[in-house]
C-alpha positions as CSV (number, residue, x, y, z in Angstrom):
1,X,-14.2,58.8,31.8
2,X,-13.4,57.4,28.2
3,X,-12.4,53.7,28.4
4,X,-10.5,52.1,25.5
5,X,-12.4,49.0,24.1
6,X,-10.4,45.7,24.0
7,X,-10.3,45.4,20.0
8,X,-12.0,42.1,19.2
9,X,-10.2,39.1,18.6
10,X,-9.6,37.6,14.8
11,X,-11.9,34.8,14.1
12,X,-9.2,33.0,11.5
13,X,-11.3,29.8,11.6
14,X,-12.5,31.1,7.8
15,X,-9.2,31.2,6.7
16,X,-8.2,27.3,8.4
17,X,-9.2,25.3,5.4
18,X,-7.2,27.5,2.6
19,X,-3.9,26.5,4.5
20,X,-1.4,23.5,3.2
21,X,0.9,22.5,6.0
22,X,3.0,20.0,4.7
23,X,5.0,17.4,6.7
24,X,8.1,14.9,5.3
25,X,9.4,12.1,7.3
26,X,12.4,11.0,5.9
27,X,14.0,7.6,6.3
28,X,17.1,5.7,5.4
29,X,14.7,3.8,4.1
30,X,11.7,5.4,2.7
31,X,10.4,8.3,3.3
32,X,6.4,9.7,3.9
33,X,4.8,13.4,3.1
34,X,1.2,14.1,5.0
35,X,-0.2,17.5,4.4
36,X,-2.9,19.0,6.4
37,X,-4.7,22.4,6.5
38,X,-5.0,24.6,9.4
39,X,-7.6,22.6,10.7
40,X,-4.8,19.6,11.4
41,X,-7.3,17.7,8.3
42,X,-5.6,15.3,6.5
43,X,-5.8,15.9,3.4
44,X,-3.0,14.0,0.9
45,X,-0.4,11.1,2.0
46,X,2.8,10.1,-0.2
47,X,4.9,7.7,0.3
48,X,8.6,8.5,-1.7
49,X,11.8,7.0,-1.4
50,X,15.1,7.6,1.0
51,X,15.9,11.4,1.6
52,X,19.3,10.8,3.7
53,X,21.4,13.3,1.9
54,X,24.4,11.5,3.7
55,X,24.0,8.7,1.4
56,X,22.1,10.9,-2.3
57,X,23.7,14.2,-1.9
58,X,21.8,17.3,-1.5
59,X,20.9,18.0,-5.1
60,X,19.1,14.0,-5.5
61,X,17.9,14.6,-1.8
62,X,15.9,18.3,-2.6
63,X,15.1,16.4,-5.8
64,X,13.2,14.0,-4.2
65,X,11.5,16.0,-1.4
66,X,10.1,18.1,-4.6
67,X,9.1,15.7,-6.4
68,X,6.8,14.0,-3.4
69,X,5.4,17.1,-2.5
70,X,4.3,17.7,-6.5
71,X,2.6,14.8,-6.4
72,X,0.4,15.4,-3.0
73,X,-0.3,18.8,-4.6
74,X,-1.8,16.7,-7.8
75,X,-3.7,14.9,-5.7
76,X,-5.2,17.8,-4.6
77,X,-5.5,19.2,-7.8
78,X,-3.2,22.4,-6.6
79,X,-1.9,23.5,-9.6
80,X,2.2,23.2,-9.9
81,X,3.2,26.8,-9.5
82,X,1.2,27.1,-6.3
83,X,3.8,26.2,-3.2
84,X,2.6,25.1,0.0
85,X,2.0,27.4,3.2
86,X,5.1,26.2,5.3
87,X,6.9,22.7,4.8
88,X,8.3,20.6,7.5
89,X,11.2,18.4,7.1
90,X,12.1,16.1,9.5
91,X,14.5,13.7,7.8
92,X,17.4,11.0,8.5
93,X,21.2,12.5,8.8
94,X,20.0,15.8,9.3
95,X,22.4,18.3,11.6
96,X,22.5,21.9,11.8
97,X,25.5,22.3,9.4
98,X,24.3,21.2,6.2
99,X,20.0,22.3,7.3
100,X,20.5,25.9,5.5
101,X,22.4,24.2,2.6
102,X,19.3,22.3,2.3
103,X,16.7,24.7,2.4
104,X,18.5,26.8,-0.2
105,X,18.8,24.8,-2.5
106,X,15.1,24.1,-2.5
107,X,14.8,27.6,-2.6
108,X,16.7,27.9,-6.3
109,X,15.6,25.3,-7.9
110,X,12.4,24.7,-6.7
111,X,10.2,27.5,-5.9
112,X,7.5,26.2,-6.4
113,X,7.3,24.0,-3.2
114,X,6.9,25.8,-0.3
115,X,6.8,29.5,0.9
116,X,8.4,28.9,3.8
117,X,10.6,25.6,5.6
118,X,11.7,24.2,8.7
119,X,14.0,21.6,9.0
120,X,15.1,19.5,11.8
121,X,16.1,15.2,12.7
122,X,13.6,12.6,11.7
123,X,14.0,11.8,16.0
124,X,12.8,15.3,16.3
125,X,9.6,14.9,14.0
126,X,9.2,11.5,16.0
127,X,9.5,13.4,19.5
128,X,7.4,16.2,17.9
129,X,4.3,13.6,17.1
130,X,3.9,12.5,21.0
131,X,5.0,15.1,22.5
132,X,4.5,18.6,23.0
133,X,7.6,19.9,25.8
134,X,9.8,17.1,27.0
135,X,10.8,13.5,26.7
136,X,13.1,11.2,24.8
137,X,12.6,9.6,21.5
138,X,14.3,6.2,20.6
139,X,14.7,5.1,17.4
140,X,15.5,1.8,16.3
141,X,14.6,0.9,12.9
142,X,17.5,0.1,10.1
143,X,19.4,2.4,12.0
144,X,19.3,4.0,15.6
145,X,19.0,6.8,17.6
146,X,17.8,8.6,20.6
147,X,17.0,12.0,21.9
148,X,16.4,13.9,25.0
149,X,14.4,17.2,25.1
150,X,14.4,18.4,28.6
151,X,12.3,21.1,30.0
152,X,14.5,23.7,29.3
153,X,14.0,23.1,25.7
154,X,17.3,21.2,25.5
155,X,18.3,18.9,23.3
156,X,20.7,16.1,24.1
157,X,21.4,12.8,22.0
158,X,23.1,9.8,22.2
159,X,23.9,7.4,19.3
160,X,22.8,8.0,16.0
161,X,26.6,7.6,14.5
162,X,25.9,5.3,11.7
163,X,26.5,1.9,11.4
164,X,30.5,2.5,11.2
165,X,30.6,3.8,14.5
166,X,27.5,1.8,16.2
167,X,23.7,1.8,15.9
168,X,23.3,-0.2,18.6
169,X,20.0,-1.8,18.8
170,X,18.8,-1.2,15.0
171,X,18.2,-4.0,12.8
172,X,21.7,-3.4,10.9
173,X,22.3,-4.2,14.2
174,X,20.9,-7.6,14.8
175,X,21.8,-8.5,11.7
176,X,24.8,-7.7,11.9
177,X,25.7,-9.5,15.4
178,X,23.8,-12.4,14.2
179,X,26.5,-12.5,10.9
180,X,29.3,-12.1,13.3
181,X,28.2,-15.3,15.6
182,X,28.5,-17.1,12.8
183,X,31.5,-16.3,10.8
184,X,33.3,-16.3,14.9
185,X,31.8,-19.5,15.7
186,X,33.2,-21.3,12.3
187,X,36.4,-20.0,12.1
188,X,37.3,-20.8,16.2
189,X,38.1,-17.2,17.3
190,X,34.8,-17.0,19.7
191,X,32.3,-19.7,20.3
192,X,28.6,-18.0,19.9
193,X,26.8,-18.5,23.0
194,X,24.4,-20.6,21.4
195,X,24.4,-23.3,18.6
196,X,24.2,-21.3,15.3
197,X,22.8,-23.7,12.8
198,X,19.1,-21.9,12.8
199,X,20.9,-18.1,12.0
200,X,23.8,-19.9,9.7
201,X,20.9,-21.6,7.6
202,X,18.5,-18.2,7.2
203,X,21.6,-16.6,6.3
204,X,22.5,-18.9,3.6
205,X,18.9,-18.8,2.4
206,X,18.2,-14.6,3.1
207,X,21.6,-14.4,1.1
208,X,21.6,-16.9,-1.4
209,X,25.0,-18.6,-0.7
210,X,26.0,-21.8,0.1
211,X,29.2,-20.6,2.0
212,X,31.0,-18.1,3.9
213,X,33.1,-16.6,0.4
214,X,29.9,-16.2,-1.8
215,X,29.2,-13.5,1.6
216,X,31.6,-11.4,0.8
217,X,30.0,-9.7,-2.2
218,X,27.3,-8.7,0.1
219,X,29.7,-7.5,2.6
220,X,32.0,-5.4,0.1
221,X,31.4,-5.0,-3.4
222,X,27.4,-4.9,-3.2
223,X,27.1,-4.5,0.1
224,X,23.3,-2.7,0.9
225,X,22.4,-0.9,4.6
226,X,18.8,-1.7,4.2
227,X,19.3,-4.9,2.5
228,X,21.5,-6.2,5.2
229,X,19.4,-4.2,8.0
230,X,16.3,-6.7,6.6
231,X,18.2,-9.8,7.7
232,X,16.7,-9.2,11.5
233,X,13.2,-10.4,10.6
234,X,14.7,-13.6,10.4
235,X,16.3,-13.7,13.9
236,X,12.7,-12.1,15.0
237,X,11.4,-15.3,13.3
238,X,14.0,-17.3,14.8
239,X,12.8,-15.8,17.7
240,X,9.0,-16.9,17.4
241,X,10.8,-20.7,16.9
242,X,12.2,-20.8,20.5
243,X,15.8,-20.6,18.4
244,X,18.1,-20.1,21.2
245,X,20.7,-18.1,19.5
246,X,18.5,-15.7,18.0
247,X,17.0,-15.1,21.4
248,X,19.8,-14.4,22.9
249,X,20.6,-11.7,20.2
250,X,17.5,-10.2,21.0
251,X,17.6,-10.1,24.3
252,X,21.3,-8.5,24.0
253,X,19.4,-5.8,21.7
254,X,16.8,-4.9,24.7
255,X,19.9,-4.3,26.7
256,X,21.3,-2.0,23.6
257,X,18.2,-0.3,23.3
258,X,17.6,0.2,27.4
259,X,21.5,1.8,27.8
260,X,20.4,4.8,25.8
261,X,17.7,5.7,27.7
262,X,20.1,5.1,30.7
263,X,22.0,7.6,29.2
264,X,20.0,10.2,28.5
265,X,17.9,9.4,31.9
266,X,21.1,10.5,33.9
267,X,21.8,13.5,32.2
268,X,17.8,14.9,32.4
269,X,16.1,17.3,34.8
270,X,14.4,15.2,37.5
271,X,10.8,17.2,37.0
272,X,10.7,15.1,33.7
273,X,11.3,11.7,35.3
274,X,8.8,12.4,37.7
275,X,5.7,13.3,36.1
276,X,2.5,11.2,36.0
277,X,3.9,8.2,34.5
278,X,7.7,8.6,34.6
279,X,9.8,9.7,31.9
280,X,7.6,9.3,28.7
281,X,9.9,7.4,25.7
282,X,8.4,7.3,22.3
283,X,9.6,4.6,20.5
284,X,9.9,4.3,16.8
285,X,10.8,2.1,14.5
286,X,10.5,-2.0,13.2
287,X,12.6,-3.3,15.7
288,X,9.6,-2.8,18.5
289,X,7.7,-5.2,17.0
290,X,9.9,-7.8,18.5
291,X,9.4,-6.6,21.8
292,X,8.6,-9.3,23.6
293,X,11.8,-10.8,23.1
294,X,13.5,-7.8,24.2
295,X,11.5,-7.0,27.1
296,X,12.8,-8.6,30.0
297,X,16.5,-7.5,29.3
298,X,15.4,-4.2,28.4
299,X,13.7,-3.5,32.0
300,X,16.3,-5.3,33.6
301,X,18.9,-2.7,32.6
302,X,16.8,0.1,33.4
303,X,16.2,-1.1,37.0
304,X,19.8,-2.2,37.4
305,X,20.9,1.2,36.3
306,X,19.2,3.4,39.2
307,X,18.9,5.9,36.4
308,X,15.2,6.6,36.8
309,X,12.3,4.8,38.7
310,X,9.7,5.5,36.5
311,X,9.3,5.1,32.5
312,X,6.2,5.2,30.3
313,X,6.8,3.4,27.0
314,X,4.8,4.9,24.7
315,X,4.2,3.7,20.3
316,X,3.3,6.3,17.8
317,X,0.0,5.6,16.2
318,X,0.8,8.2,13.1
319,X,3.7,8.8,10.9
320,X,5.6,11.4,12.5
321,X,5.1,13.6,9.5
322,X,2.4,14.7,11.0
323,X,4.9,16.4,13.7
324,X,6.6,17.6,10.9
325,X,3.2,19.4,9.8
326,X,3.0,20.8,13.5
327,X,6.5,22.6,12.9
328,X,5.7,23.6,9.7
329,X,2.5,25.2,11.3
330,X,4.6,26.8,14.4
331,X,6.7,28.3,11.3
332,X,4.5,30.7,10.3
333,X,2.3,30.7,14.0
334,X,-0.6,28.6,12.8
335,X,-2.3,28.1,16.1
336,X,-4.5,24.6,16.3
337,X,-5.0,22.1,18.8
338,X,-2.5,19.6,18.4
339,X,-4.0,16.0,19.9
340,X,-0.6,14.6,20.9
341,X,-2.3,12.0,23.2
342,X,-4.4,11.0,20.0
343,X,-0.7,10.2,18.1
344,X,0.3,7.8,20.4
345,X,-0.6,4.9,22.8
346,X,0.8,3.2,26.2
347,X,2.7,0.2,25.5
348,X,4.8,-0.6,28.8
349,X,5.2,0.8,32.2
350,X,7.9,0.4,34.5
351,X,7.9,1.4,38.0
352,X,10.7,0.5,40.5
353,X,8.8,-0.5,43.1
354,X,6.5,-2.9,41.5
355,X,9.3,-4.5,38.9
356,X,10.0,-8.3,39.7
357,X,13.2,-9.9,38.1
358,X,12.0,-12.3,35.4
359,X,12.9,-15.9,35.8
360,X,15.3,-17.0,33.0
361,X,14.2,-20.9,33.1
362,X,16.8,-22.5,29.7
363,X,18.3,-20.6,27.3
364,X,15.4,-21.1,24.9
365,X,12.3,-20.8,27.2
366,X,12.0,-17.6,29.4
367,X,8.7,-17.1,31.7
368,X,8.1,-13.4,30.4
369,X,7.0,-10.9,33.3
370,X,3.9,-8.7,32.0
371,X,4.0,-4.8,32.0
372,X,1.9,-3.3,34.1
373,X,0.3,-0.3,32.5
């Protein structure tokens, strides 16, 4: 009897280093392009301005993208009208209604970056770094955010409004509760919970002013997000001086920071929260460098809440344009082995069972419980 013979798998491997995968993660801030080749090698990095089309427009925002990924071609010495494989986008502001818009208008005016695009959150190409199926991603750098991906694929967030509405636990953030102490505290409407004269001082100095009324051009007429946002280092370095004021503000942003993961732990499937572990939280952004100062407050929430029992914290040891590259590969189904436990690394674990309430000893001196990892 004739038997039909299992036609032999392609060996593509040839083909791996031809291929220009191309990741952007864009920030209110700045913004970084990584592009690899289908062997996940690095081979160009960029670093370009803001590319929230909230704040430029589309037309500046496609403008920009463009021009970063013209200049990792150079450095590659691709020449101009050669596009890219597949782009990933992963940028700030970005929501399903205005994604196509977008892409299009890449499309028209500039052909000559990619051959083919996908488009998604800047949380996303965070979660997308770690992570391979399900999790949640907080981000709290000038602004905030925080995803859920659950195992059915899922998606659920919570914050991420802009500073108008919230961005609770960002630096605008801080900065922005640390201003309002202040102003509160002087005028005899609230009396800050702690003596202000550390944060009313910086701000003078940060700000250049020498009263309340030289503020308001910062406030109003040149009022700047990022500007403003920067403001929390010095609260962090308030912080690192025992102020007590400033460590109160921080420890307020743990419990900012620890309510969105509240929130999204309530609302995810329970195989997620138990895994080996806990629920696995990437978290992104400047604000975790203060962590130590949000610790205790943060872990306090999340036991108080009965939410979940377990939580990994976990830090991302790459930009998470690279996760924008692994979309851009999944695009057109570039298969490689992504190392998603090589993008990031354990920084806290919490487990119900073996937390122990931290002993809050003055207002400026706390006896800080270690993680156990």
């Amino acid at each position: 009897m004739e038997t039909t013979k299992e036609k032999p798998k392609m060996d593509l491997s040839q083909y791996a280093k031809e291929i220009r995968l191309g990741g952007i993660e864009g920030g209110g801030t700045y913004s970084m392009l990584m592009i690899i080749d289908g062997n996940e090698k690095l081979l160009s990095t960029v670093k370009g301005p803001s590319t929230n089309h909230w704040n430029l427009g589309v037309d500046e925002t496609v403008a920009r993208i463009s021009a970063m990924v013209q200049k990792g071609k150079e450095n590659l010495n691709i020449p101009e009208e050669v596009p890219l494989d597949s782009l990933g986008l992963c940028l700030s502001g970005c929501e399903e209604e205005t994604n196509q818009l977008l892409v299009e208008t890449l499309q028209q005016k500039y052909p000559q970056t990619a051959k083919n695009y996908v488009i998604t959150s800047d949380t996303v190409g965070s979660f997308r770094t770690g992570l391979e199926t399900s999790g949640v991603v907080l981000i709290a750098g000038t602004g905030s955010n925080a995803l859920l991906i659950d195992t059915d694929g899922k998606q659920i967030s919570c914050g991420g409004w802009g500073y108008m509405i919230g961005d609770e636990g960002s630096a605008y953030s801080i900065a922005y509760r640390a201003c309002k102490y202040v102003f509160d505290d002087i005028d005899g409407l609230f009396q800050a919970p702690q003596a202000i004269t550390y944060v009313w001082s910086a701000l003078r100095i940060f700000f250049n002013v020498s009263n309340r009324h030289e503020m308001l051009s910062h406030l109003y007429t040149n009022f700047d997000k990022s500007k403003f946002a920067s403001f929390a280092k010095e609260i962090a370095n308030g912080c690192k001086q025992k102020d007590s004021l400033c460590l109160h503000i921080l420890r307020e942003n743990g419990t900012l920071l620890a309510k969105h993961v509240v929130a999204l732990a309530r609302k995810a499937h329970n195989d997620i929260k138990l895994l080996d572990g806990g629920l696995n939280v990437i978290c992104v952004g400047s604000v975790w460098k203060s962590w130590d100062f949000m610790k205790d407050a943060f872990l306090e929430e999340i036991h108080k809440s009965n939410a979940v029992d377990e939580i990994s914290l976990l830090r991302l040891k790459v930009s998470s344009a690279i996760g924008a590259c692994y979309l851009a590969a999944e695009k057109i189904d570039w298969i490689f082995k992504k190392r998603y436990e090589d993008n990031v690394e354990k920084f806290c674990h919490y487990k119900r069972e073996n937390y122990v309430k931290p002993v809050i000893k003055t207002e400026s001196t706390i006896e800080y419980v270690e993680c156990k990892v």
